[in-house]
NUKOL-563896 format. One record per residue (C-alpha): x, z, y; residue in one letter; residue number from 1. Coordinates in steps of 0.05 Angstrom, whole numbers, plus 5000, padded with zeros to 4 digits. Last residue first. Layout:
<sites>
<site X="X" Z="Z" Y="Y" residu="a" num="NUM"/>
...
</sites>
This chain:
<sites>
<site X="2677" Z="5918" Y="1216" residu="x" num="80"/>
<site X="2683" Z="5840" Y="1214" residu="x" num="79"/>
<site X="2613" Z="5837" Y="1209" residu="x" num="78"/>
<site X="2601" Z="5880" Y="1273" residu="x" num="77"/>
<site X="2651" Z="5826" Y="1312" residu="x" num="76"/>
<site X="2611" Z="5770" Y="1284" residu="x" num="75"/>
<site X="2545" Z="5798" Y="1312" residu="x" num="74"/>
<site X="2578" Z="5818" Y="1372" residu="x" num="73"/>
<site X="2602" Z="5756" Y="1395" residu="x" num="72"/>
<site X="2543" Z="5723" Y="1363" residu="x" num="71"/>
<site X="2493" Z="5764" Y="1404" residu="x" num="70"/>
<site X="2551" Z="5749" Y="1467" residu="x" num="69"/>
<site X="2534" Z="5676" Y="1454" residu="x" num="68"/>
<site X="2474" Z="5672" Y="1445" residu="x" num="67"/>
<site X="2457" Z="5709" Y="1508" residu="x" num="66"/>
<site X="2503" Z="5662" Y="1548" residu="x" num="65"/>
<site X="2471" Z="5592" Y="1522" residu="x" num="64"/>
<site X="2403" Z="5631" Y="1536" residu="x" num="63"/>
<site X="2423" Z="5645" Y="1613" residu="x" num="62"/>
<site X="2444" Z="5579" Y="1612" residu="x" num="61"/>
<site X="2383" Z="5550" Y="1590" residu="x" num="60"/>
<site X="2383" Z="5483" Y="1550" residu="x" num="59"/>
<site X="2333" Z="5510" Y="1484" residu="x" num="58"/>
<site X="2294" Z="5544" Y="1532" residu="x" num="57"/>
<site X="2268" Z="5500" Y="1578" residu="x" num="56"/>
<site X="2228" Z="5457" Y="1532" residu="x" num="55"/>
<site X="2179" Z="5521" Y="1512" residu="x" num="54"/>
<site X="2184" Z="5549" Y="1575" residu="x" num="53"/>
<site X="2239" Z="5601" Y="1614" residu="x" num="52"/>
<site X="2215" Z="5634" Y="1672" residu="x" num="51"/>
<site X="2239" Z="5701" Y="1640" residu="x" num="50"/>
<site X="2268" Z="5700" Y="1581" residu="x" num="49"/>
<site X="2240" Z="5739" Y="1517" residu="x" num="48"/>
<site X="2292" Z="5772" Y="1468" residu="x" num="47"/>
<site X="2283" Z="5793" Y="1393" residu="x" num="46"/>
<site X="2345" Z="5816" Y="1361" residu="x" num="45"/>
<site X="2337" Z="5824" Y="1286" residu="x" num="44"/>
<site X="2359" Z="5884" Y="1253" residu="x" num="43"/>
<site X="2305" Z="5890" Y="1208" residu="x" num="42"/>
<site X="2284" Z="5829" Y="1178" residu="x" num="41"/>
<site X="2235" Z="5782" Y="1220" residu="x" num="40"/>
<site X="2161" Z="5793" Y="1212" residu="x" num="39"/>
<site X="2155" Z="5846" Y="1269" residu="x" num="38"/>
<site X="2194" Z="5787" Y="1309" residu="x" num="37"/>
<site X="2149" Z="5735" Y="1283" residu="x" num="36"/>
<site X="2096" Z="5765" Y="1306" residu="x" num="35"/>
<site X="2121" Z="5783" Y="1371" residu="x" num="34"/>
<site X="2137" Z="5707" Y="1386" residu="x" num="33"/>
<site X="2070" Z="5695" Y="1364" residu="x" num="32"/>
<site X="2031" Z="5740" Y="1415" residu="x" num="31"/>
<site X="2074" Z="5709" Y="1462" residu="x" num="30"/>
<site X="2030" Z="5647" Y="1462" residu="x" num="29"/>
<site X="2069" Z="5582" Y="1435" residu="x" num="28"/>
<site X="2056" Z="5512" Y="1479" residu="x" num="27"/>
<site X="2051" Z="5546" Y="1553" residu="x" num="26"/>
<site X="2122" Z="5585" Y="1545" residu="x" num="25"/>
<site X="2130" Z="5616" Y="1610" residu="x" num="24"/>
<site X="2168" Z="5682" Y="1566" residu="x" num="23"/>
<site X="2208" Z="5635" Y="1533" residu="x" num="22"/>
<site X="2222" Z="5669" Y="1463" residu="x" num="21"/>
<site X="2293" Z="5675" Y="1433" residu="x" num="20"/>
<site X="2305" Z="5704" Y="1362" residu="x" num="19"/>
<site X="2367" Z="5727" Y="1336" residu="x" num="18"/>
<site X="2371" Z="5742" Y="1267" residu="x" num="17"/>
<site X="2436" Z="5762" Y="1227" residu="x" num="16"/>
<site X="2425" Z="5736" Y="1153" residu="x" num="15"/>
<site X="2376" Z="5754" Y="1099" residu="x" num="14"/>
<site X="2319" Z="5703" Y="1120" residu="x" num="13"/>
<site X="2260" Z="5711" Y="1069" residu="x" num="12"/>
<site X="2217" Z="5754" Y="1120" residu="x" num="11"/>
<site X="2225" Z="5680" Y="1175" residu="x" num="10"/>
<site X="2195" Z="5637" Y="1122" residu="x" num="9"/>
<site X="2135" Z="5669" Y="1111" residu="x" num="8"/>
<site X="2119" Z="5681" Y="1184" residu="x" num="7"/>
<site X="2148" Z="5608" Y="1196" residu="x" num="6"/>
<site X="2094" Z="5578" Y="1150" residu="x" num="5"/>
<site X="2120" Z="5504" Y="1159" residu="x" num="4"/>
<site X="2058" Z="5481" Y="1136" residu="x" num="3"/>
<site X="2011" Z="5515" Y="1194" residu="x" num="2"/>
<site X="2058" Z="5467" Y="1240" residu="x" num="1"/>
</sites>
């Protein structure tokens, strides 16, 4: 995981961001998900879900929805 060096990676990301944390996650502590987010480049939406783990996430509903009004929007913006 230290190999991936998502901090680094993340501040070389020029496109729309969106990041999703679970805030029940047991595997990642929240800490992280905040770094990341003060990593990110500006503009990038950083959102923590209730209840939701580190499994649970990725098949939420309530994150299926999120993602897609933030691309809704995002696409919308970029058409402006």
């Amino acid at each position: 995981i230290a190999r991936l060096d998502a901090l680094g990676s993340v501040t070389r990301i020029t496109a729309p961001l969106l990041l999703c944390y679970g805030a029940s996650d047991a595997v990642v502590p929240i800490e992280q998900g905040h770094r990341m987010a003060e990593a990110a480049p500006p503009g990038t939406t950083f959102v923590v879900v209730p209840r939701a783990t580190h499994l649970s996430l990725s098949i939420d509903r309530r994150v299926a929805r999120l993602v897609a009004d933030w691309l809704r929007q995002t696409l919308q913006t970029a058409r402006t």
